[in-house]
N, C-alpha and C positions, 0 to 999 in steps of 0.2 A: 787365800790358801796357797801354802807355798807346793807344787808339784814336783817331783822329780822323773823322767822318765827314762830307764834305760834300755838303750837299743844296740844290739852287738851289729846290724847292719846299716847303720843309718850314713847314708851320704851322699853330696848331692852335684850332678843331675842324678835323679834315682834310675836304676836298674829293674825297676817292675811297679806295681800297685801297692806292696805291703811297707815297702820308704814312704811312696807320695801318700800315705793314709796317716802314715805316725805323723808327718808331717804337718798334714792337713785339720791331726786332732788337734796337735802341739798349737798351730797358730790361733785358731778357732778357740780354746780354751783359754791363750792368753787376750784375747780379744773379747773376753766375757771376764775380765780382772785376775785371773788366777795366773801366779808371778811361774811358769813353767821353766826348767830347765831341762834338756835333752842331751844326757850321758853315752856319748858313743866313742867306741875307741877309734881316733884317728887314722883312716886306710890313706890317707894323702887325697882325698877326693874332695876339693871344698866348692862350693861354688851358690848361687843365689842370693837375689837382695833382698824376699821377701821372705826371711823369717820375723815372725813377732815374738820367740820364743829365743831363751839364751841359749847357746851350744857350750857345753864342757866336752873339751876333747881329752882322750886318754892314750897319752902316746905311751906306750907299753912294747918292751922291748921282748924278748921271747915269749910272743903272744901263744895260752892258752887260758885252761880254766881257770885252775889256783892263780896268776896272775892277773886274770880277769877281775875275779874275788875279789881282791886284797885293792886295787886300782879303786872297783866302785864303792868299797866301806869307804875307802879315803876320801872320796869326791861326796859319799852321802854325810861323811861324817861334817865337811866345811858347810854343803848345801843348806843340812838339817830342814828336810822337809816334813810338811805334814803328812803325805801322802807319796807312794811311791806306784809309776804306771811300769812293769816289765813286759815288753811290745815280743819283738823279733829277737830269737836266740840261737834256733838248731839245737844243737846238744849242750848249747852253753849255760841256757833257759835255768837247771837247776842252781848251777853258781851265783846267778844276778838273782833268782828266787831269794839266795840263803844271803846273799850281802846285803840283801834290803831285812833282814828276818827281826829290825829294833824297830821297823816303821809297818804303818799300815799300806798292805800290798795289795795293787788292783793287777792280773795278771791277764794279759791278752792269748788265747790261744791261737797262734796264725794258723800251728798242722798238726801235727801231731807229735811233736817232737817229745812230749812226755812220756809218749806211749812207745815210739817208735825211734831203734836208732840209727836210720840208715838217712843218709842225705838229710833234708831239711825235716824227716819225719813225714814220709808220704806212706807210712803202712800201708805198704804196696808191694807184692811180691810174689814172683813167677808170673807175673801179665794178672796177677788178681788181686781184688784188696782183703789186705791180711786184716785177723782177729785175733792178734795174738797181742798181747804188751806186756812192754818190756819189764813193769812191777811186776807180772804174776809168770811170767815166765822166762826169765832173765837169760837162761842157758841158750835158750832158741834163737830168743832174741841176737845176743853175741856171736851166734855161728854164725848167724845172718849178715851181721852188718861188718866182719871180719872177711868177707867174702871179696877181694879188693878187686877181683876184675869187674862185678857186676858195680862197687864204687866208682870204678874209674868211668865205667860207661854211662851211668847214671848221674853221679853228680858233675856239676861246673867245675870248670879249672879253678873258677875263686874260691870255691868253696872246700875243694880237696884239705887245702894245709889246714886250714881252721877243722876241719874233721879228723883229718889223721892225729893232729895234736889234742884232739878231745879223746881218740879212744887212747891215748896214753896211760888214763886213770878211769880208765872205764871200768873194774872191778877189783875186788869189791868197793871198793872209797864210793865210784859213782853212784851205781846201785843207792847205797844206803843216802848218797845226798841228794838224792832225788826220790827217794820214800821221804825222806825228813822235808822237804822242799814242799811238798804237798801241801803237808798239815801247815805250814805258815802263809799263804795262800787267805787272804781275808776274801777277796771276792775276787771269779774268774768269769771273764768277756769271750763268751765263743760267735762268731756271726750268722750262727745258721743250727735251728734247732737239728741235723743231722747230726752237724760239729756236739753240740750238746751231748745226746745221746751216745758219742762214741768215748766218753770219756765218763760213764755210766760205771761205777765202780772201783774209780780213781780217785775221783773228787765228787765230793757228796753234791749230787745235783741243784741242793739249794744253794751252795755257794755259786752255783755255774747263773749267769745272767745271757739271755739271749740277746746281742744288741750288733748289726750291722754293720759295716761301713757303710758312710753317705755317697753321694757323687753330687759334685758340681755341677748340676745341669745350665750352670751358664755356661762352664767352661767347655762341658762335652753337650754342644746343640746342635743342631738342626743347620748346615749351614749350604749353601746355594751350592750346588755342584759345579766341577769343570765345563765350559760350554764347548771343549773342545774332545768332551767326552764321545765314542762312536756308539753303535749298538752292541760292542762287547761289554759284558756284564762283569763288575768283579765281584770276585767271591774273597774276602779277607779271613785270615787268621793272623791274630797278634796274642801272643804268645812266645813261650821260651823254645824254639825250633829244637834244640839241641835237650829237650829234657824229654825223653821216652812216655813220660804220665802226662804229658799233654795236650797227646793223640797227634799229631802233624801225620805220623805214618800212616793212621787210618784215615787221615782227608784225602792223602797222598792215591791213595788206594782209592780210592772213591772217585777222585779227582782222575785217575789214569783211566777207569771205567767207564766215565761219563765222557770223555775226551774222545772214546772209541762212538760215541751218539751224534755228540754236537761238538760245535768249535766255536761257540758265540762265548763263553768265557774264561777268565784269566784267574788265577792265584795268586792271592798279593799277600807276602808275608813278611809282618814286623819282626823282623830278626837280621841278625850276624850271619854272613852269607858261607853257606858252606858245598863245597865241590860239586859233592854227589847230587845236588839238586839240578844242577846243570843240563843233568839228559832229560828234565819232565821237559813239555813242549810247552804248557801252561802256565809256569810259571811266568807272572810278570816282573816281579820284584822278591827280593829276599834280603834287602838292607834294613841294617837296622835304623831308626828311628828315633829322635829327641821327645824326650816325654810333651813338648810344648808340639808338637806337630802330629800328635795321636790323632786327636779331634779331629782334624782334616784328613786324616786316612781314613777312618769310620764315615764320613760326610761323603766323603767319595766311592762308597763302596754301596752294592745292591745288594749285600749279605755278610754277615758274619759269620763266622763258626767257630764255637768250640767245642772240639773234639774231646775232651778228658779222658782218660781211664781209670784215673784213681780217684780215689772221693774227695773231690773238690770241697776243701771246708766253707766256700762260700762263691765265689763266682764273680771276682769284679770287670773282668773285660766285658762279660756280657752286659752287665748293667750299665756302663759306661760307653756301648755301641748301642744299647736301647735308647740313654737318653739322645743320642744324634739321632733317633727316628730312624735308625735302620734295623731290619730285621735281624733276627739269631737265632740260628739251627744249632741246639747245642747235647751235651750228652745228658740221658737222664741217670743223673748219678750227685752223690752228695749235696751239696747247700745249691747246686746248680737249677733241680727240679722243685726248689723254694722258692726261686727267682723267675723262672720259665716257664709258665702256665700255657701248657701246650696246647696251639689251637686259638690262645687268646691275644697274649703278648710275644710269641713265638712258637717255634717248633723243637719238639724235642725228639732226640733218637737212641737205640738202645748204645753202650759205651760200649766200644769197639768194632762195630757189626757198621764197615764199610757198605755194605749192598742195602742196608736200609738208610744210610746216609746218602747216597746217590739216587735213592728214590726222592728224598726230601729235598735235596738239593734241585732236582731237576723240575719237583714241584713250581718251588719257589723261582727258579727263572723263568720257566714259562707264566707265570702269574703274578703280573705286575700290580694288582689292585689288592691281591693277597699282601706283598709285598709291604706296600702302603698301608692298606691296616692293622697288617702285624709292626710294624713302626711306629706307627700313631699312637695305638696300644701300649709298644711297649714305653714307648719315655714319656704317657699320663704315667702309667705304672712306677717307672721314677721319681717320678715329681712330688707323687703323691704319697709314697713310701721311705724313700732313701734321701732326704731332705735333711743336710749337711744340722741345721739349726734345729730339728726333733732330736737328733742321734747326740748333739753336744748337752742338751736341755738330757737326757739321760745319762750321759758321762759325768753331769756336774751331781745329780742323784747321789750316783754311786760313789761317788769320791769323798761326798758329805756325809754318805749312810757310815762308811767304812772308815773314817774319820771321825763318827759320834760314840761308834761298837767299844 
């Protein structure tokens, strides 16, 4: 089977979990015979020797939607695949929907970006997660996401131009190509029956397939710690610092609280270092990080957290600081409380609510055997659930189901 797959972000070293997954499907897929090629428009960012999958890059000169379009008919048209995967998009998602609309289309829901059109689709708005979308109430929607001071503060500098040039044709043209974009939709990938249900009258739920990302538990294991470690504890967050739905504020918070109790531990945060963090006392670290030295940040850490606010459509830091055998206090909110069975494989707290995070947290440092079997727990829990070779044995399913329809 010949595959196509298009990604408006893909490139590499990657910038988060949802590149290293398209990635991770793309090689795994062609390492089970299926001749993959990965559609992405050229950002200047090249790098790694272990693809097993082709790259078509699409260097496109005033990059927007309708340019987007017309770039991937033309690449699908040479490719002529049997199958087409639409991964990562933002607002671009319905134009890659509608250039793939001659081929059978598998469509990845990473957020919510069909429903929502602010930033990558985090329907999330005013500190709360919204119920609104953008099919059944478009007017709202627009005032919303035309709101450019709460854009500028919310989304990444990389991602601002590729947004401002999508609401260029934001209405009506978008509108209508994202109702049309639906209905050609042969089957859609959400990773967390929450993600499912929140697109409950969008996309007919039997088109919707419930199926994960995996994690590499060789990659993300268990590994010996620093022996030059002391008795301060660290407490990790890896994550996007600079993205408000992340929650860093409320660790922040929790973290300044508990710091008024004890002084036995430290803040280690995978991120791009920014000013204002300078006056916590706690923080150890705020540089960012190469995707190949995660594993050993997690390895070294006595806790994780993530903080969310908005409904996480599935949760991969956690899963991938589980399989290193370390524990995770995380928010209960979206695909996160799918993953976190609290009490078993972790702890969970309510999203947002600092003063119940500082009780958790302080649990879990004073109790090192808790610690240890919330670890132990959580990456059998990995192993035995998110297993790279189940999840690809389901990709190939669906790709043949929707390829036979």
């Amino acid at each position: 089977m010949k595959l196509a797959i298009i990604d408006s972000w893909f490139h590499w070293p990657p910038l988060g979990g949802a590149i290293r997954s398209v990635k991770e499907i793309a090689n795994r897929l062609s390492r089970r015979s299926l001749d993959v090629v990965v559609i992405a428009p050229f950002r200047g960012i090249i790098g790694g020797k272990d693809f097993d999958f082709r790259l078509e890059w699409l260097k496109i000169p005033h990059f927007n939607g309708p340019t987007f379009y017309s770039a991937i008919k033309q690449s699908l048209k040479k490719i002529s695949p049997d199958a087409v995967f639409v991964t990562n998009g933002n607002l671009l998602k319905p134009y890659m929907i509608a250039a793939a609309n001659r081929y059978h289309t598998l469509v990845r829901l990473y957020a919510y970006e069909l429903r929502c059109l602010t930033s990558y689709g985090t329907l999330f708005r005013n500190g709360h997660i919204c119920n609104r979308s953008f099919l059944h109430q478009p007017y709202q929607c627009i005032a919303c996401s035309e709101d450019k001071q709460r854009i500028l503060h919310n989304t990444s500098t990389v991602d601002r131009p590729e947004f401002f040039q999508s609401l260029k044709f934001l209405y009506p043209y978008y509108y209508i190509l994202a109702k049309r974009s639906i209905g050609e939709i042969s089957k859609a990938i959400a990773t967390s029956n929450y993600m499912k249900q929140q697109f409950s009258g969008i996309i007919p739920l039997d088109r919707i397939e419930i199926l994960p990302d995996g994690v590499d538990s060789s990659f993300f294991s268990p590994k010996r710690r620093s022996s030059s470690r002391s008795d301060v504890k660290r407490v990790t967050f890896a994550g996007r610092i600079f993205d408000p739905v992340k929650g860093l504020n409320t660790l922040l918070k929790a973290s300044a609280m508990l710091w008024k109790k004890r002084r036995d531990f430290r803040l280690f945060l995978t991120g791009s270092r920014r000013g204002y963090l300078k006056k916590y006392p706690f923080i150890e670290s705020d540089r960012w990080f190469d995707d190949v030295d995660v594993p050993s940040v997690y390895a070294n850490s006595d806790l994780v957290v993530v903080p969310s606010t908005w409904g996480e459509p599935f949760g991969l830091t956690a899963l991938e600081a589980m399989s290193c055998e370390v524990p995770v206090l995380a928010s209960r909110v979206g695909g996160l409380q799918e993953i976190v069975k609290d009490g078993e494989n972790g702890l969970l707290f309510t999203a947002g609510s600092y003063t119940e995070l500082v009780e958790k947290m302080d649990q879990l440092l004073d109790d090192e055997d808790l610690r240890i079997r919330l670890g132990h727990q959580g990456r059998r829990y990995v192993v035995q659930n998110y297993s790279w070779d189940q999840i690809i044995d389901r990709y190939i399913s669906i790709l043949e189901e929707i390829r036979a329809a």
